[in-house]
gemmi code that builds the backbone of each chain (N, CA, C; Angstrom):
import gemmi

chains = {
    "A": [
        ("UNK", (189.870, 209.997, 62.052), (190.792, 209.657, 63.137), (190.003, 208.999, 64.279)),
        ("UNK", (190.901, 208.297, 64.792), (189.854, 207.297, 66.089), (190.447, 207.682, 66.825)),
        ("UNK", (189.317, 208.278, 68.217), (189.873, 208.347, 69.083), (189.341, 207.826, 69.906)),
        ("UNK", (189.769, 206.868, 71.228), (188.423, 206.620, 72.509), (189.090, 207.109, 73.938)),
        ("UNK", (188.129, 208.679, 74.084), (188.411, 209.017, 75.318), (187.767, 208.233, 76.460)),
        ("UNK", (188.809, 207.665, 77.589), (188.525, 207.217, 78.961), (187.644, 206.163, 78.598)),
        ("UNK", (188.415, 205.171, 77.993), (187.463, 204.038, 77.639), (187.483, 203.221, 78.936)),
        ("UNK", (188.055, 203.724, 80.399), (187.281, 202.648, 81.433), (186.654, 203.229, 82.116)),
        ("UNK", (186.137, 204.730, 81.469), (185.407, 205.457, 82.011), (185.652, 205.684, 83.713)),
        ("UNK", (186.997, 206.162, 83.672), (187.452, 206.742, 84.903), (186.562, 207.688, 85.637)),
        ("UNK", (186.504, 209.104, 84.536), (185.992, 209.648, 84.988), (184.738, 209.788, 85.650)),
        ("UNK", (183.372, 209.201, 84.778), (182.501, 209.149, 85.638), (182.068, 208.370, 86.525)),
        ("UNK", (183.110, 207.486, 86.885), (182.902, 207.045, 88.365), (183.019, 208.014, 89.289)),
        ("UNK", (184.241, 208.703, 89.092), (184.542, 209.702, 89.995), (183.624, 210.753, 89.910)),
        ("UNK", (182.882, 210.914, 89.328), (182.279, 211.839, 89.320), (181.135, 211.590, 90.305)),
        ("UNK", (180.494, 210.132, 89.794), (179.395, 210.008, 90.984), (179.607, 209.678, 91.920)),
        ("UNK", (180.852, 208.972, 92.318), (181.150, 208.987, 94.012), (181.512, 210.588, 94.446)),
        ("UNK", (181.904, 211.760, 93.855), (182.161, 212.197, 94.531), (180.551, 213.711, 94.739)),
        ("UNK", (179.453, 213.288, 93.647), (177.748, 213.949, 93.591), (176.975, 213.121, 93.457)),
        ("UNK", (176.160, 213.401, 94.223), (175.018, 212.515, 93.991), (174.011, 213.277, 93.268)),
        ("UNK", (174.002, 213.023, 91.691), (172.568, 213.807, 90.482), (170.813, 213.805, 91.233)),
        ("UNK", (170.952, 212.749, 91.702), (169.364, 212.133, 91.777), (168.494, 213.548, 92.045)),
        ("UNK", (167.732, 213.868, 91.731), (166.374, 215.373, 91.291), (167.140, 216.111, 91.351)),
        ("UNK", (168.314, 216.457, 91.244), (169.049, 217.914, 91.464), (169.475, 218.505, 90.215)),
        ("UNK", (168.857, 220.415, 90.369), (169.346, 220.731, 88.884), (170.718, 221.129, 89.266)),
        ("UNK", (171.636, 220.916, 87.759), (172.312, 220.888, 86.831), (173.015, 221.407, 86.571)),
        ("UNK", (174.289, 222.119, 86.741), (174.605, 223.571, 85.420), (175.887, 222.877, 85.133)),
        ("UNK", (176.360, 222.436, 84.131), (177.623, 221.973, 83.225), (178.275, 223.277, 82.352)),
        ("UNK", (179.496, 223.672, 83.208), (180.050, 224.876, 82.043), (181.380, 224.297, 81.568)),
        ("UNK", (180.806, 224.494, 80.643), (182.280, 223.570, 79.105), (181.503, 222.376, 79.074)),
        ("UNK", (180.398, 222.130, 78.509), (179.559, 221.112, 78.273), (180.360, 220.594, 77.488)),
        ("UNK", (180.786, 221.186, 75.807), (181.447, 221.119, 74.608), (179.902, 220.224, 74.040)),
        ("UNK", (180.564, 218.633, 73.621), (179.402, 218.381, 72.848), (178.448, 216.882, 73.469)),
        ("UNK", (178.884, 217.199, 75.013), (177.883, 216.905, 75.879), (178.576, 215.631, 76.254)),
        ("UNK", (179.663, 214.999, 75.897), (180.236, 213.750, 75.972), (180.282, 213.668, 77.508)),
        ("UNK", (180.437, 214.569, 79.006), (180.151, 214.243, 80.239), (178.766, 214.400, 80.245)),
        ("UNK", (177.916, 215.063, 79.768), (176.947, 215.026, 80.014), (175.734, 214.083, 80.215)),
        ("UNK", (176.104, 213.191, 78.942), (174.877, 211.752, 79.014), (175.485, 211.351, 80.093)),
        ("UNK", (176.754, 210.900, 80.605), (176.964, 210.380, 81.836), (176.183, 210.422, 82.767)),
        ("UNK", (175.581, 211.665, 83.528), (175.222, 211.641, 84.553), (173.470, 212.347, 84.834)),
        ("UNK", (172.974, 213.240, 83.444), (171.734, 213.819, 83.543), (170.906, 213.438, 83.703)),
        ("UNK", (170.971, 211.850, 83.097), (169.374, 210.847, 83.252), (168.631, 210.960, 84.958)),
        ("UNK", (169.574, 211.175, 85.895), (169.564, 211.062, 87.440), (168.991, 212.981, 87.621)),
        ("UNK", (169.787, 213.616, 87.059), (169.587, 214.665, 87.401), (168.040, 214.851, 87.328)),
        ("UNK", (167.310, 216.540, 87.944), (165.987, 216.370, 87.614), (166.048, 217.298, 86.229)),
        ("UNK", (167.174, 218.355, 86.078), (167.361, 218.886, 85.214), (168.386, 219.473, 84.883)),
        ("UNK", (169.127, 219.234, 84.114), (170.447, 220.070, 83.397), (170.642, 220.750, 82.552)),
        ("UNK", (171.418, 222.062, 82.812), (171.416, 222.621, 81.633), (173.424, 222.647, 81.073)),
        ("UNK", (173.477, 222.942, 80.365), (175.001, 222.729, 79.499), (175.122, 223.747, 79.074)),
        ("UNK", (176.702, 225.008, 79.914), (176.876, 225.948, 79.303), (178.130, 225.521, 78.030)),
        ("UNK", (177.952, 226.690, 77.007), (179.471, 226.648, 76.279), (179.518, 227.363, 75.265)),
        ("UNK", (180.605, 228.281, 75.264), (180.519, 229.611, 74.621), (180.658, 228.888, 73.373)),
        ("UNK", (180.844, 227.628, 72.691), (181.230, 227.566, 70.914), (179.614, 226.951, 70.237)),
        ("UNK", (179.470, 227.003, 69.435), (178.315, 227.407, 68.928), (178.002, 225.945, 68.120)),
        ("UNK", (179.199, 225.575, 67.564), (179.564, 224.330, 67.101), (179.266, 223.353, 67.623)),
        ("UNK", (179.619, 222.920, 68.794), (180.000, 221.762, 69.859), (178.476, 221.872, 70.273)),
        ("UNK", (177.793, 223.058, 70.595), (176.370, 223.006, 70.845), (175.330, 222.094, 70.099)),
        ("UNK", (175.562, 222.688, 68.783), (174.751, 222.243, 67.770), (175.231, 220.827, 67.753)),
        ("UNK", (176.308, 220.218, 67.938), (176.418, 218.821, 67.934), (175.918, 217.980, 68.901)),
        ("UNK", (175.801, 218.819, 70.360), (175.213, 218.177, 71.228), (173.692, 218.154, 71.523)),
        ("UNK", (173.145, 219.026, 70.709), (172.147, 218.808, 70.884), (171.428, 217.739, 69.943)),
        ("UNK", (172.054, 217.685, 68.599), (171.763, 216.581, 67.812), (171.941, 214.982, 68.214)),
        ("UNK", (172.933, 215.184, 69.164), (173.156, 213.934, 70.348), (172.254, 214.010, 70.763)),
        ("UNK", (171.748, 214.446, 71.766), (171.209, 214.688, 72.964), (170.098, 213.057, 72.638)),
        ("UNK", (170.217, 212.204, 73.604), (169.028, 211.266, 73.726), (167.809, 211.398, 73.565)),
        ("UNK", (166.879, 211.074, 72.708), (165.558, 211.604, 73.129), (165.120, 211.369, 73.996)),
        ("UNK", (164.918, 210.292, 74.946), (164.126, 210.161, 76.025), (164.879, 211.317, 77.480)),
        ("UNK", (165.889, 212.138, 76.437), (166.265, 213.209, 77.822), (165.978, 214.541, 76.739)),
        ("UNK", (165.526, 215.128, 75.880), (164.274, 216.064, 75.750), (164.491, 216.842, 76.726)),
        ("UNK", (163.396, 216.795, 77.938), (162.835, 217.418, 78.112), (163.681, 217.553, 79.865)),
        ("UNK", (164.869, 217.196, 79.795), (165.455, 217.172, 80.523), (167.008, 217.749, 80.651)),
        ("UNK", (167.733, 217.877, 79.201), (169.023, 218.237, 79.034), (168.713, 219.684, 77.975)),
        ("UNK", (168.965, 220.939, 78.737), (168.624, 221.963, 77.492), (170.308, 222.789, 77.449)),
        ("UNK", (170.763, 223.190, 76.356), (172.111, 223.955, 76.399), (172.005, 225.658, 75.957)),
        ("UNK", (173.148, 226.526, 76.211), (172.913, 227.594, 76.233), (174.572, 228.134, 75.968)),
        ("UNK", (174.424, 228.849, 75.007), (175.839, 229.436, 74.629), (175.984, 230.799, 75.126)),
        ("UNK", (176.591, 230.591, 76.243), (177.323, 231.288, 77.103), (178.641, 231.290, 77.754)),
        ("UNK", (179.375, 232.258, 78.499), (180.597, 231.816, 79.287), (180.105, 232.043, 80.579)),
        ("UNK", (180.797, 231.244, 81.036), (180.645, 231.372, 82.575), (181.004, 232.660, 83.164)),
        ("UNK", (181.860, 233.356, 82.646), (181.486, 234.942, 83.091), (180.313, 235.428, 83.332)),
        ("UNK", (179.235, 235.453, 82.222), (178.303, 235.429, 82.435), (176.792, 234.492, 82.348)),
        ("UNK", (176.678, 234.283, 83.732), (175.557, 232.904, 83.165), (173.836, 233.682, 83.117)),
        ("UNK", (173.489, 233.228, 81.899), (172.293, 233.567, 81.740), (170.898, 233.062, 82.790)),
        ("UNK", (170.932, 233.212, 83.736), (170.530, 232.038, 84.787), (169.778, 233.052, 85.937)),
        ("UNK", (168.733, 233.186, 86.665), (168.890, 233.886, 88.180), (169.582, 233.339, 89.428)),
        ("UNK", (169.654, 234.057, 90.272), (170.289, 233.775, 91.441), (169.621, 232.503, 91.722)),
        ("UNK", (170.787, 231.722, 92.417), (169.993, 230.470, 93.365), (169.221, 229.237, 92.148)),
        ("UNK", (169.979, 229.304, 91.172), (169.169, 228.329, 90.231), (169.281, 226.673, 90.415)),
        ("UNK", (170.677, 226.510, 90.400), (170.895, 225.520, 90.533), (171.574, 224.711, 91.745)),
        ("UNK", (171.454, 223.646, 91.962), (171.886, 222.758, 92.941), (173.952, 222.102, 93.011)),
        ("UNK", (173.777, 222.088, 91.794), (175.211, 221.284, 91.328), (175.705, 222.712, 90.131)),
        ("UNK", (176.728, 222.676, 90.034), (177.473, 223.290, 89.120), (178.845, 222.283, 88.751)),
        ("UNK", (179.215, 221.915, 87.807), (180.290, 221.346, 87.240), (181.270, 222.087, 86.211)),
        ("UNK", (182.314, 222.208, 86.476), (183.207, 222.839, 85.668), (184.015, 222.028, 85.099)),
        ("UNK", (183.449, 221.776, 83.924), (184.090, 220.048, 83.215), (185.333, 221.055, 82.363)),
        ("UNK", (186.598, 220.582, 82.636), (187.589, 220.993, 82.167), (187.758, 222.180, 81.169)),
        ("UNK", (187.233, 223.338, 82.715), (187.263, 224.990, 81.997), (187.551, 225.785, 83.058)),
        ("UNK", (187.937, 225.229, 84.138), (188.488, 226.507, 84.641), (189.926, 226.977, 84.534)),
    ],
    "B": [
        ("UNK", (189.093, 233.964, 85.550), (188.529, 233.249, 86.230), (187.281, 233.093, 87.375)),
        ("UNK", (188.316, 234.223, 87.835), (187.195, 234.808, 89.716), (186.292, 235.053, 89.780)),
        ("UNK", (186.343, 236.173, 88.310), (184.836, 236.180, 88.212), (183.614, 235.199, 87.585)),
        ("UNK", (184.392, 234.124, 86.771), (183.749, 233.448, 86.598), (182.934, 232.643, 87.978)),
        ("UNK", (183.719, 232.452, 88.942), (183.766, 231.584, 90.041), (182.726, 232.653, 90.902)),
        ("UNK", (182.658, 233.692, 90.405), (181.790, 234.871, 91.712), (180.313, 234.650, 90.483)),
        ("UNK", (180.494, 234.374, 89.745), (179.244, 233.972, 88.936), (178.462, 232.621, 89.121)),
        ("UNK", (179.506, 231.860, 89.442), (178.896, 230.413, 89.522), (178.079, 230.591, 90.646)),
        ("UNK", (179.129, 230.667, 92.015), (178.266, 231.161, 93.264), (176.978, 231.984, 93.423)),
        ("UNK", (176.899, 232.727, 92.333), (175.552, 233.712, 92.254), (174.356, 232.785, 91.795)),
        ("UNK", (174.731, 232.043, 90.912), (173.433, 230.828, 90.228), (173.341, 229.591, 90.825)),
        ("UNK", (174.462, 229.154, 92.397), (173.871, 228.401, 92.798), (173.271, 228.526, 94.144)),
        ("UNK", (172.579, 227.903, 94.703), (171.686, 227.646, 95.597), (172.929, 227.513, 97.239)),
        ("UNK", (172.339, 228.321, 98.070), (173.150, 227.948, 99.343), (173.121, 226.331, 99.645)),
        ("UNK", (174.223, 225.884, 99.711), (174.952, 224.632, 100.308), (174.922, 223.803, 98.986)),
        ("UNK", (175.192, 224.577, 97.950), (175.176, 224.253, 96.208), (176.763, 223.519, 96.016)),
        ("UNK", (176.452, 222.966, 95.618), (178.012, 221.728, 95.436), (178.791, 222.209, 93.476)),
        ("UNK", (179.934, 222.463, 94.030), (180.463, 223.058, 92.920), (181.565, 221.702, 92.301)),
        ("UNK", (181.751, 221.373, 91.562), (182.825, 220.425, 91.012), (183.619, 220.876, 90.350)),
        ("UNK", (185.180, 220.633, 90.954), (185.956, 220.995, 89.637), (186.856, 220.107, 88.562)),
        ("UNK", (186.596, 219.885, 87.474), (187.292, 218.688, 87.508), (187.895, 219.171, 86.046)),
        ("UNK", (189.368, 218.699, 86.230), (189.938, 219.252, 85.249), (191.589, 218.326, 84.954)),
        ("UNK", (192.257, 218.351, 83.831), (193.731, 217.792, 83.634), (194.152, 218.557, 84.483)),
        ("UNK", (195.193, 218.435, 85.163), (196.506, 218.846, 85.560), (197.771, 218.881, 84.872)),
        ("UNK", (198.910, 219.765, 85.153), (200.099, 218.753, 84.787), (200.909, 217.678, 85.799)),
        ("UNK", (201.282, 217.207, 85.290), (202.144, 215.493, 85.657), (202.718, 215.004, 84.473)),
        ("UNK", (202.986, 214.297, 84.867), (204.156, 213.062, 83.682), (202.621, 212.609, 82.981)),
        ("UNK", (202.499, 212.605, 81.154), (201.949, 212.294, 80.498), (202.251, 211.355, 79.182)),
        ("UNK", (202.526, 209.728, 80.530), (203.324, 208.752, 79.502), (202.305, 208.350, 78.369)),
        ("UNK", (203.327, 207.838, 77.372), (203.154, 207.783, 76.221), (202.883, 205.951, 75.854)),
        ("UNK", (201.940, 205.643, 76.065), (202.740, 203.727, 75.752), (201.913, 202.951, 74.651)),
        ("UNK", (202.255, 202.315, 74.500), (201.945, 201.598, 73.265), (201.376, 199.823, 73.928)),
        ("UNK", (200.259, 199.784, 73.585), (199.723, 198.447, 74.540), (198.578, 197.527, 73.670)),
        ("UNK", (198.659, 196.129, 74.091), (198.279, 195.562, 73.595), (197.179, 194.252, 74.234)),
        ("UNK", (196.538, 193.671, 74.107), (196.134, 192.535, 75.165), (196.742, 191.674, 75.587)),
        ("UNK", (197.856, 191.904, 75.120), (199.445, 191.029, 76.010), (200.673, 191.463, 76.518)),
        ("UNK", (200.620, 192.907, 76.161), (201.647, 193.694, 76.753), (201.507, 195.198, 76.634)),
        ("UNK", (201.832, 195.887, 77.315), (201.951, 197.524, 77.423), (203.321, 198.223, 77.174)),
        ("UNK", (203.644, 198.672, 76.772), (204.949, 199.242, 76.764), (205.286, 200.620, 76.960)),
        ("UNK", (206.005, 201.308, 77.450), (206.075, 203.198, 77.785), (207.043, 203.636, 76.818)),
        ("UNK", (206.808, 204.051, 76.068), (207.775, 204.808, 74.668), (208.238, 206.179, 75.389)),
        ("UNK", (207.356, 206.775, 75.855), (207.810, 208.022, 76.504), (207.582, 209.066, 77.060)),
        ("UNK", (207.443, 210.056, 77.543), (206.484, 211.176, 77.930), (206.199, 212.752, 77.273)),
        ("UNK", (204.971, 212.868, 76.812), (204.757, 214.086, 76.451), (205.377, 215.056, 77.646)),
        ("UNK", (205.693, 216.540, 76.635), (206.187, 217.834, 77.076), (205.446, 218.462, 77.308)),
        ("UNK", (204.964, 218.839, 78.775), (204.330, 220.214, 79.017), (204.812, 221.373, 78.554)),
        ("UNK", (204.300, 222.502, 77.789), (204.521, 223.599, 77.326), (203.863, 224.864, 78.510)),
        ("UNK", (204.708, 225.960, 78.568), (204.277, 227.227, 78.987), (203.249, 227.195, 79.597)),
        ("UNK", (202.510, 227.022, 78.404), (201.140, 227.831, 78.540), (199.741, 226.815, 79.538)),
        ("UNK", (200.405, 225.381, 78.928), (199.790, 224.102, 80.013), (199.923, 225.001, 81.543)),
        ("UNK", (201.268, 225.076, 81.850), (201.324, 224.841, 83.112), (201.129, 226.411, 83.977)),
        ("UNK", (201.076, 227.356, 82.839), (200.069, 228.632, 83.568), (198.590, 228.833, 83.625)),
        ("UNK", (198.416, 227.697, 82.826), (196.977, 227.769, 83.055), (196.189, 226.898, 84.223)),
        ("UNK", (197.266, 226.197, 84.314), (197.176, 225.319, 85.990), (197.555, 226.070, 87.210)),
        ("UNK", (198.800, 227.011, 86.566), (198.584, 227.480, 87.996), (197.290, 228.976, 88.238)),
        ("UNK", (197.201, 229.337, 87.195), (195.948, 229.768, 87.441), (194.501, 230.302, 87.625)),
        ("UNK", (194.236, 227.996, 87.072), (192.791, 227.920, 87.957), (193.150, 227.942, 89.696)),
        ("UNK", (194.657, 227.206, 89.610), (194.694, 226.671, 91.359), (194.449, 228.272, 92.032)),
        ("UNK", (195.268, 229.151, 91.459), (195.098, 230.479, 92.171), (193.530, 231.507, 92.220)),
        ("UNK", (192.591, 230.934, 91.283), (191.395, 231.339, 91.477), (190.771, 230.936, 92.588)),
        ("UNK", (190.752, 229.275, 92.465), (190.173, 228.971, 93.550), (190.449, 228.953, 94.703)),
        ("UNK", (191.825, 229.596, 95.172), (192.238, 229.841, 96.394), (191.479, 231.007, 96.367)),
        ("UNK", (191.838, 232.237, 95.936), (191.082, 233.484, 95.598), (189.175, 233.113, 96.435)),
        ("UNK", (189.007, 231.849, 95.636), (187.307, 232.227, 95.640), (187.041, 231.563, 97.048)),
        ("UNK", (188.016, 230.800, 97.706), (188.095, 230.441, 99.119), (188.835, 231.753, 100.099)),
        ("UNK", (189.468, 231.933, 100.155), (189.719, 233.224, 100.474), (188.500, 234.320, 100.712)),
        ("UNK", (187.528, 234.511, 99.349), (186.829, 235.471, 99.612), (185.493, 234.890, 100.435)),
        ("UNK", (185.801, 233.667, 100.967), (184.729, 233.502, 101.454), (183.342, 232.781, 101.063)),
        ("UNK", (183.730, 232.643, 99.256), (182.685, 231.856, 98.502), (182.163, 230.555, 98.666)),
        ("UNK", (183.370, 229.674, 98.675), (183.450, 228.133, 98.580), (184.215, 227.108, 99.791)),
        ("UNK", (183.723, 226.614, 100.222), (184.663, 225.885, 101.136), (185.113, 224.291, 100.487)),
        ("UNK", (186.010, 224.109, 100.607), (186.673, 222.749, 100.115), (185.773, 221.369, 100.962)),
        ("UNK", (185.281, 220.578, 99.998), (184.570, 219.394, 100.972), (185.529, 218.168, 100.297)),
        ("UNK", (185.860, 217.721, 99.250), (187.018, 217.148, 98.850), (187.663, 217.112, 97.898)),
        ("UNK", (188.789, 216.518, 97.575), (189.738, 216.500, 96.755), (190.641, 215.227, 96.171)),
        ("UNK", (190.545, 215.049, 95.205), (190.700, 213.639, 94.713), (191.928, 213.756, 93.288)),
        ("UNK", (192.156, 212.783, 93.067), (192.807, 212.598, 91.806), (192.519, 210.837, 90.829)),
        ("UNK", (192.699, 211.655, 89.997), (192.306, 209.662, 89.216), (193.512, 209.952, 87.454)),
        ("UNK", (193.478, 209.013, 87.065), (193.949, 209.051, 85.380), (192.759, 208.451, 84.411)),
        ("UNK", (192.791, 208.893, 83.203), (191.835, 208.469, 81.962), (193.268, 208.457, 80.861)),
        ("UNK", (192.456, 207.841, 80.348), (193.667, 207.356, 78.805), (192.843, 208.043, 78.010)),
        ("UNK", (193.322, 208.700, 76.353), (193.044, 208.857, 75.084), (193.920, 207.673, 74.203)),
        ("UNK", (193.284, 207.140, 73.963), (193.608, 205.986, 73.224), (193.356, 206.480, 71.327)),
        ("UNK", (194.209, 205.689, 70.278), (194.451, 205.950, 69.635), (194.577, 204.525, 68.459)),
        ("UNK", (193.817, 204.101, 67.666), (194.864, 203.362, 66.920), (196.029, 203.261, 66.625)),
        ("UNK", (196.223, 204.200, 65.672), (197.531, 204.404, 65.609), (198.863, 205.345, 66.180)),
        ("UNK", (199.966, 204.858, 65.695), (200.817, 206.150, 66.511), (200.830, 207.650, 65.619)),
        ("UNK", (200.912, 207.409, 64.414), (200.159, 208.761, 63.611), (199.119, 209.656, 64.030)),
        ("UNK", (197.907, 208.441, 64.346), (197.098, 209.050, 64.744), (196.784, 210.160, 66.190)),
        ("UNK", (198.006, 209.452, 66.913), (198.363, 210.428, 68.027), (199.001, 211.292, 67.492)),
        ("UNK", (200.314, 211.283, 66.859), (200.656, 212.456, 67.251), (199.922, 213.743, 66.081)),
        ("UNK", (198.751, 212.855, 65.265), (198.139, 214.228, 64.139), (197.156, 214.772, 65.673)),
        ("UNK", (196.923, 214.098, 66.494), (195.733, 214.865, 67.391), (196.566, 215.908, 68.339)),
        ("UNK", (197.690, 215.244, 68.778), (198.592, 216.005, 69.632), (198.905, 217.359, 69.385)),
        ("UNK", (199.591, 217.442, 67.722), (199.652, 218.298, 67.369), (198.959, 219.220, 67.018)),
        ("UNK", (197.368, 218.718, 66.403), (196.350, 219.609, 66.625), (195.093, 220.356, 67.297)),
        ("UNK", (194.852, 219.098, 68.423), (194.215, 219.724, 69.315), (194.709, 220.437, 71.054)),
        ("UNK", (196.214, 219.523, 71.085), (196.770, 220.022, 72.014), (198.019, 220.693, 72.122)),
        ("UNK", (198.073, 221.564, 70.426), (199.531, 222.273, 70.483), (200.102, 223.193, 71.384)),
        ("UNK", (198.726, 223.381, 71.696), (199.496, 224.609, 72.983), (199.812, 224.122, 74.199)),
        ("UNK", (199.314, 222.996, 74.448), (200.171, 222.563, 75.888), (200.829, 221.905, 76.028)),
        ("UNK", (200.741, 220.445, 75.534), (202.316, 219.770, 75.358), (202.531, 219.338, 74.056)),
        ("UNK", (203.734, 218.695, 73.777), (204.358, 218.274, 72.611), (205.112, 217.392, 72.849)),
        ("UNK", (205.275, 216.619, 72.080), (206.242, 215.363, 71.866), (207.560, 215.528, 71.464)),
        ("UNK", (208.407, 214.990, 71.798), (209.947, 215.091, 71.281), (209.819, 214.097, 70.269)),
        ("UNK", (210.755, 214.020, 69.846), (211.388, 213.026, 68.430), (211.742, 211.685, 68.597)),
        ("UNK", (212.364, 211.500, 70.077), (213.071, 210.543, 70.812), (211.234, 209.674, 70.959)),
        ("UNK", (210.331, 210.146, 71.358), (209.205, 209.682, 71.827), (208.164, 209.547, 70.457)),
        ("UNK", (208.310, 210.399, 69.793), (207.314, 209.903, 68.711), (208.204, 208.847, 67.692)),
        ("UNK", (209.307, 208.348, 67.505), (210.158, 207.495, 66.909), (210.256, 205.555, 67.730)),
        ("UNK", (210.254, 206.089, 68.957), (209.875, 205.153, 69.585), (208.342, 204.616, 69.825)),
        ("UNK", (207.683, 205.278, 69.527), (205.931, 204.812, 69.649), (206.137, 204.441, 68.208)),
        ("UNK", (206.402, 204.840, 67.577), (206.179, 204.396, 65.828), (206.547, 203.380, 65.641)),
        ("UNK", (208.107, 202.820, 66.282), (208.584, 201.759, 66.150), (207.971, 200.415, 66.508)),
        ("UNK", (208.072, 201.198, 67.704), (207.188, 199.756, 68.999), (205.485, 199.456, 68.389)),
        ("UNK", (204.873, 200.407, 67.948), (203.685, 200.109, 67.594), (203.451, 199.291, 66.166)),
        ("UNK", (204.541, 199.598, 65.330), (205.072, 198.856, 63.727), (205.495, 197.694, 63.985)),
        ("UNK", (206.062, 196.962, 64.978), (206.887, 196.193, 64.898), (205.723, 195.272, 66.455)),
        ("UNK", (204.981, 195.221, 66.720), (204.046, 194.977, 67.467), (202.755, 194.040, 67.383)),
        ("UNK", (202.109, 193.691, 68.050), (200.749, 192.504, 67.979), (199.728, 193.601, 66.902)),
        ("UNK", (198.921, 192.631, 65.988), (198.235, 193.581, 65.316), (197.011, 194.537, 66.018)),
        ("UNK", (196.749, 193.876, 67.544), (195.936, 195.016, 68.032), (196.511, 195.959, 68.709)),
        ("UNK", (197.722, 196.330, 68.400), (198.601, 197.081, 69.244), (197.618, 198.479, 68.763)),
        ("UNK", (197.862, 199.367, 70.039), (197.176, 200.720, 69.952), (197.883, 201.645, 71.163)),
        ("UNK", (197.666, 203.053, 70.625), (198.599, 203.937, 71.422), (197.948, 204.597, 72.290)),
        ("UNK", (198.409, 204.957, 73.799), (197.490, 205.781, 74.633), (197.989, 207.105, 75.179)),
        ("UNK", (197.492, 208.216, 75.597), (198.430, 208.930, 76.367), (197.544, 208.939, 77.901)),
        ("UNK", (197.924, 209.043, 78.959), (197.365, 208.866, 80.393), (197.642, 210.324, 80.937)),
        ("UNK", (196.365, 210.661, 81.217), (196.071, 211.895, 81.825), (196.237, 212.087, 83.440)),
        ("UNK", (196.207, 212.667, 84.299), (195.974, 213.091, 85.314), (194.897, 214.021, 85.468)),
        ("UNK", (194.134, 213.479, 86.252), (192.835, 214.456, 86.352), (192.440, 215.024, 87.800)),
        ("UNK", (192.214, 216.146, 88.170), (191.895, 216.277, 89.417), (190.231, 216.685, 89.650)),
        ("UNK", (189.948, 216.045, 90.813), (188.561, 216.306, 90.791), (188.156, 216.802, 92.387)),
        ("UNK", (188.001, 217.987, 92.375), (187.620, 218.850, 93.863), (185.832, 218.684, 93.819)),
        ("UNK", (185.345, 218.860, 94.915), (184.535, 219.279, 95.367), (184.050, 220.230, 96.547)),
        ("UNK", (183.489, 221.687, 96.254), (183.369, 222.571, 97.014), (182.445, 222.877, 97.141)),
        ("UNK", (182.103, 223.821, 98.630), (180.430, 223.792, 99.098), (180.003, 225.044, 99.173)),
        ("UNK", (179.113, 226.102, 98.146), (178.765, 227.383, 98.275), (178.317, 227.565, 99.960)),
        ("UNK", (179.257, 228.905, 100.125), (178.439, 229.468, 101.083), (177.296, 230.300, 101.264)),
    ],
}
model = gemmi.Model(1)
for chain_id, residues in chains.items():
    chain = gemmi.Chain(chain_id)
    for i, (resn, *xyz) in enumerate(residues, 1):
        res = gemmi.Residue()
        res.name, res.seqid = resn, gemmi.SeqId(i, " ")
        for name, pos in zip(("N", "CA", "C"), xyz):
            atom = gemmi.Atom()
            atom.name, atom.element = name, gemmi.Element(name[0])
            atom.pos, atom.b_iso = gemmi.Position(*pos), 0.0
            res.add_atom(atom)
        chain.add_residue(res)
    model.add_chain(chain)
structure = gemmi.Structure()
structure.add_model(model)
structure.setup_entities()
């Protein structure tokens, strides 16, 4: 089946007019299989991608760009509980999960 | 939710920028378009469960303003399309990835079928979202 979500890429315009990524870490909860994610991490200094399905993980990480390695890491969790300490991150995004 | 939202606040950083960005409900026309014309066949049905689950995230995050967590810095709205080759092909996704929140009537999937059959050969089907996108500032 074909599908093309937001092929004028609405969303991440809006996204960066309304954050600015540049060195700031990261936290994406409902990553899924990272499809907002390449959008905007290259800027970030580091992101991480929550998402409780185990599936969508493993797909995104097989995505995941190489030259972002060492920059995009994911973690199957819910945002109930984030595996994370206090004060970690800079940005938090709640990509269509709350 | 809340507590999700009393969690986020815990892992971010004072004056930590929270985003929320998510569908809403609204009118979710249905049209059938082409590089020479667009056409509106009709609008998907919000179901139940769509529109309690909208009302509540809205009621969390009043909740997590309320308690003092987050303060509102702005609030926006935009649309994105899911585009589709075909009109089949919508409504096999409709029905399976978004059965629980809306659905199509008969009147609307008969008319996309038509208009898209009887159409330019790059004709292709979209549905147009409403998206809202907040931004809030940990305290």
């Amino acid at each position: 089946m074909t599908l093309i979500k937001d092929p004028e890429q609405n969303e991440t315009k809006h996204l960066h007019k309304t954050v600015d990524f540049t060195g700031k870490r990261v936290l994406e909860i409902g990553c899924g299989e990272g499809r907002l994610t390449w959008q905007y991490a290259s800027a970030s200094f580091s992101t991480i991608g929550l998402d409780p399905d185990k599936d969508s993980l493993r797909v995104a990480t097989i995505d995941r760009p190489s030259d972002m390695d060492n920059k995009i890491y994911f973690a199957n969790a819910q945002a109930e509980h984030i595996p994370f300490e206090n004060e970690t991150f800079d940005i938090a995004i709640l990509a269509w999960s709350l | 939710m809340v507590h999700a939202l009393d969690e986020i606040r815990r892992v971010l950083a004072p004056n930590g920028i929270l985003v929320d960005l998510r569908p809403i409900d609204d009118e979710r026309p249905i049209e059938v378009f082409s590089a020479r014309e667009t056409r509106k066949t009709g609008d998907a049905t919000y179901l139940p469960l769509g529109l309690e689950d909208d009302i509540a995230a809205n009621q969390a995050m009043e909740t997590a303003e309320s308690n003092g967590w987050f303060t509102r810095q702005s609030k926006g709205f935009f649309h994105l399309h899911y585009v589709w080759d075909t009109a089949s092909e919508m409504e096999e996704w409709i029905k399976t990835e978004w059965e629980d929140f809306i659905e199509l009537d008969e009147e609307t999937k008969r008319a996309t079928r038509s208009a898209w059959a009887l159409g330019d050969g790059d004709m292709r089907v979209r549905a147009r979202v409403k998206m809202l996108i907040a931004k809030w500032l940990r305290k």
